[in-house]
PADOFI-521382 format. One record per atom (N, C-alpha, C): residue number from 1; chain; atom name; x, y, z. Coordinates in steps of 0.001 Angstrom, whole numbers. Layout:
! PADOFI-521382
NUM  A  CA  X  Y  Z
...
This chain:
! PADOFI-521382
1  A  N  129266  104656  120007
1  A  CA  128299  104085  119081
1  A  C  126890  104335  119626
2  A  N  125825  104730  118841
2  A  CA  124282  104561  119078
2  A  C  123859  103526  119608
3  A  N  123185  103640  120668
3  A  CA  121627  102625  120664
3  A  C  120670  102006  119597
4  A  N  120771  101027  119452
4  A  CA  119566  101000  119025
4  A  C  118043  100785  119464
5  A  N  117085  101215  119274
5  A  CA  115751  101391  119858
5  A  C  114867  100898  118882
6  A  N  114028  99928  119500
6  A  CA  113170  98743  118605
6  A  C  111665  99199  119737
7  A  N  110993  99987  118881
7  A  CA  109267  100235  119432
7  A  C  108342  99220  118882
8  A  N  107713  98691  119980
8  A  CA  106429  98084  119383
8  A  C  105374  98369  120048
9  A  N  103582  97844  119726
9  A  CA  102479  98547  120466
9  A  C  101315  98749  119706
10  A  N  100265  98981  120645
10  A  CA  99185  98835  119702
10  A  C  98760  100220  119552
11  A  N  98142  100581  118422
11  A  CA  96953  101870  118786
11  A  C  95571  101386  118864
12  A  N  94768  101752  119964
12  A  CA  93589  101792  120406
12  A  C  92665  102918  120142
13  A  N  91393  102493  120633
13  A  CA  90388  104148  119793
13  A  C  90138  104776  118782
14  A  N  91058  104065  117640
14  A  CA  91055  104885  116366
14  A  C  90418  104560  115198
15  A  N  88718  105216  114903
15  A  CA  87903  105004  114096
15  A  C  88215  105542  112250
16  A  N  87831  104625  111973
16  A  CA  87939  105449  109964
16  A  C  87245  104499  109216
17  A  N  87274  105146  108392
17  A  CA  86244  104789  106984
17  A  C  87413  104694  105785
18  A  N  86795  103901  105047
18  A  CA  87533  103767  103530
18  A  C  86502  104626  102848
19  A  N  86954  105453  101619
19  A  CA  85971  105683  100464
19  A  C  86646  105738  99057
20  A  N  85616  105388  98417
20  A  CA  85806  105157  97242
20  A  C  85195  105926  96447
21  A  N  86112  106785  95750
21  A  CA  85216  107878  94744
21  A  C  85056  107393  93324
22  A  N  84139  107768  92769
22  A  CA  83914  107621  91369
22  A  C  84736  108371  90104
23  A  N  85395  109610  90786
23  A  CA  85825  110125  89859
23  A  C  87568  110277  90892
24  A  N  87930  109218  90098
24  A  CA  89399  108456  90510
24  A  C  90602  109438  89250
25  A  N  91365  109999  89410
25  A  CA  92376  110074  88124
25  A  C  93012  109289  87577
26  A  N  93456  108684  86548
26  A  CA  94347  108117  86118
26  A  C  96003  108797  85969
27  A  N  97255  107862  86092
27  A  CA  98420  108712  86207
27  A  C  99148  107665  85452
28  A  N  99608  107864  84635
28  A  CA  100315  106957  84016
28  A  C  102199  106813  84612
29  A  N  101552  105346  84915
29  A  CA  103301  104957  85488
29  A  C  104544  105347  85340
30  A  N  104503  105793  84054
30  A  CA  105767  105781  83081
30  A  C  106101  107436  84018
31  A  N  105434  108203  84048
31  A  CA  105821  109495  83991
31  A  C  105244  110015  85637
32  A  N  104996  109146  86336
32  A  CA  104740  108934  87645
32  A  C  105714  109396  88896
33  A  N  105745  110251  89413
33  A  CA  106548  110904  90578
33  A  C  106013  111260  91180
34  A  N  106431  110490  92686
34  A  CA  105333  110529  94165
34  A  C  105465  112207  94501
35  A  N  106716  112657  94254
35  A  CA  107199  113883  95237
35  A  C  106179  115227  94862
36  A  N  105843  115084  93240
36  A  CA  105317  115948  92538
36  A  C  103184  115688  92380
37  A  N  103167  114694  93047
37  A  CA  101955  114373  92575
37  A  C  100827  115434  93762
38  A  N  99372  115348  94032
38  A  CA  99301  116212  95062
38  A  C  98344  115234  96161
39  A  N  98159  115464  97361
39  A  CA  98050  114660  98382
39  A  C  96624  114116  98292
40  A  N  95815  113179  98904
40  A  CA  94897  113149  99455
40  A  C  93700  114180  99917
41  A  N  92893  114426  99492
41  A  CA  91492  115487  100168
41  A  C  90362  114876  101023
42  A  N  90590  114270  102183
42  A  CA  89348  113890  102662
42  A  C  88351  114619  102852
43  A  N  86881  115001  102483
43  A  CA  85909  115511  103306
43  A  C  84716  114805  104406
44  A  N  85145  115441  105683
44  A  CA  84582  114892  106499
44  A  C  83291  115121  106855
């Protein structure tokens, strides 16, 4: 039988920003699929 392995811990050092864009899309729920949708674009 496996081990089981339980991690805990902090992360330290790690700076970020929230933003909020104005030009947000709308996706309607109904027809909504995470797998197909397309990722995040941050510009830094």
């Amino acid at each position: 039988m496996a081990a089981v392995l339980h991690f805990t811990g902090f992360i330290k050092g790690v700076t970020y920003k929230t933003y909020l864009n104005d030009n947000l899309s709308r996706i309607s729920l109904d027809v909504f699929d995470v797998n197909k949708e397309r990722g995040v674009r941050i510009q830094v």
